[in-house]
Structures are given as structure tokens and as C-alpha cells.
C-alpha positions, 0 to 999 in steps of 0.5 A: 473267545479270543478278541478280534474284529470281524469287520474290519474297522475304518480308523485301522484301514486308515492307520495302515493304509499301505496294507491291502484291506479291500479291494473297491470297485463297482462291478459288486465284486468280492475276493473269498480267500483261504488261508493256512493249506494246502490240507488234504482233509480240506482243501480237496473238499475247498476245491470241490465247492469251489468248482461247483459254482465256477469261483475262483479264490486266493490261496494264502499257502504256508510253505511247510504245507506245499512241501508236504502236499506239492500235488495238492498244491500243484491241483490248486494252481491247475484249476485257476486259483491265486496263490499267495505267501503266508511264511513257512512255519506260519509265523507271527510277525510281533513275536519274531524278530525281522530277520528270522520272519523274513528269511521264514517267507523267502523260505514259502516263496522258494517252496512255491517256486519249487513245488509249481510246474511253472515256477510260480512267482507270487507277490502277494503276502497275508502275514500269520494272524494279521500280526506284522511289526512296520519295519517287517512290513516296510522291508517286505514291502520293497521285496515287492509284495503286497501285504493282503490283509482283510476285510471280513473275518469268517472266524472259522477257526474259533471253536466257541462259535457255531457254524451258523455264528460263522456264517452270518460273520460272513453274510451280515458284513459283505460288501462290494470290494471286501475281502474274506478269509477262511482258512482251509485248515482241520481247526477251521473245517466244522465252521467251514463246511457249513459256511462256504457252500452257504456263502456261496449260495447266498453271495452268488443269489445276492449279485456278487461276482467272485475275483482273485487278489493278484 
């Protein structure tokens, strides 16, 4: 199994406190993010549960994705959901050099203006992996962005793990203010259609409110 923390540690908030961790408030309101759609097999399925208990989410979209899917895209925005900019080619910062990395989200940031009817304008980014060198950060920052990061990793995308694993990842670390990620991706969907409708339920049962990142 890869390494990674599922709750996010204080002391790495704290290290890099210009990124988006949580969102702290007392209303007990949460953020449910998807990262790496639009994809036809799991987005529609994403949407559908969503609908079903009336949340609204972020999507952190790769642009390569919304050329291929633009009408799935399109169908996200329509029923009120956030997008944000995961890069094109979903790259990863610490292996890329600055210029590249940066022309690759202008590149996801011209494709959602293109591919949305009303010329979308999103300032949110979540770097691929979490992986963003500082000097990516600092430039990509003074574009405007806000650079999202998370909370509460779902870890839908491991494979070593069972869908009920995936769920108690989610329901054991929740608290007001956190931030969620599962990725609306094939890799992710085994985990994912188990966890989500759980989560919803369970989250919903437990008093929070679902918000959007914006």
C-alpha cells in the first residue's frame, strides 16, 4: 500500500498554511470533493446520488477529461455543482518543471472556459497527488487561485483496501470544516459506490450540512 495520511496532520496545515486544508465554521458544514472527472462510467452515477440527497459538491476536473466528456461536464455545472482545476494531463508538480506544470493548468483553465456555456471562470486549483513544488504554489497563487488541498482522504483509489476500509477512512475523521476527496475515476468506483451513498447517509443522520469550495 502506498503511504499517505488520511487525516490530515496539524503540524503539515500548519507547514503550509497558504493552502486550503479546511474550511472551519460552526454551521457543522462539510465540503464532498471528486477529483479526476469528468468520467462517463462514474460521474453520471456521482451525480445521481448526489441529486438523491439534494448535496451539492466540488469537482476538481482534469482538462483532457472535459475535452473528451464537454456534455458531461456541461450536466455537472447545470446541477449546481463547483468546478475547480486539477491541470490537464493530471500532472505531478514535484516531478515537472514550473513552466510546463503552469502552462498544463492554463491549459484545464482555457478547456473549462471553453467547454462551459457560460464561459466558466474557476479559481480554485487541487494540485494531482497533492505534490506542488513552493515556487509552483507561490506563481500559481498570484494567478489568483486558491490552492485546495484536504482534509479527509476517502483513499477510494487504493485497491488494497475494502470498500468498507474506504468508508470508516471517511466517517472515523469527519469533523466540522473538513474537506473530502474521492475521485469520481474507474480506478476509485469499486470503493466509491460503496462509500458515497454510505457517507451520505451516515454524514446527513450525524447533523452536517453539505457546502461547495468556492
Amino acid at each position: 500500500m502506498s503511504f499517505y495520511w488520511i487525516k490530515t496532520k496539524s503540524f503539515i496545515k500548519r507547514l503550509f498554511s497558504n493552502y486550503v486544508w479546511d474550511l472551519p465554521n460552526t454551521q457543522n458544514k462539510i465540503y464532498l470533493t471528486f477529483d479526476d472527472g469528468p468520467t462517463p462510467e462514474i460521474t453520471e452515477w456521482v451525480l445521481e446520488e448526489l441529486k438523491k440527497h439534494n448535496v451539492k459538491a466540488t469537482f476538481f476536473c482534469i482538462g483532457n477529461n472535459i475535452q473528451k466528456h464537454p456534455e458531461l461536464f456541461q450536466k455537472v455545472i447545470n446541477e449546481g455543482h463547483v468546478i475547480g482545476n486539477h491541470t490537464y494531463n493530471h500532472m505531478n508538480g514535484w516531478k515537472t518543471e514550473t513552466k510546463t506544470y503552469l502552462e498544463n493548468i492554463s491549459l484545464c483553465e482555457k478547456q473549462i472556459q471553453k467547454s462551459s456555456i457560460e464561459n466558466l471562470q474557476s479559481k480554485i486549483f487541487r494540485p494531482p497527488y497533492g505534490k506542488i513544488k513552493t515556487a509552483q504554489a507561490k506563481i500559481v497563487r498570484r494567478l489568483g487561485y486558491k490552492i485546495i488541498m484536504w482534509d479527509v482522504l476517502s483513499a477510494d483509489f487504493d485497491q488494497t483496501i475494502t470498500p468498507e476500509k474506504c468508508l470508516e477512512n471517511v466517517i472515523s475523521n469527519v469533523k466540522s470544516g473538513s474537506v473530502i476527496v474521492f475521485h469520481d475515476s474507474i480506478k476509485a468506483s469499486h470503493n466509491l459506490k460503496y462509500a458515497l451513498p454510505e457517507t451520505l447517509n451516515i454524514l446527513k443522520e450525524k447533523g452536517f450540512l453539505f457546502d461547495v469550495i468556492k
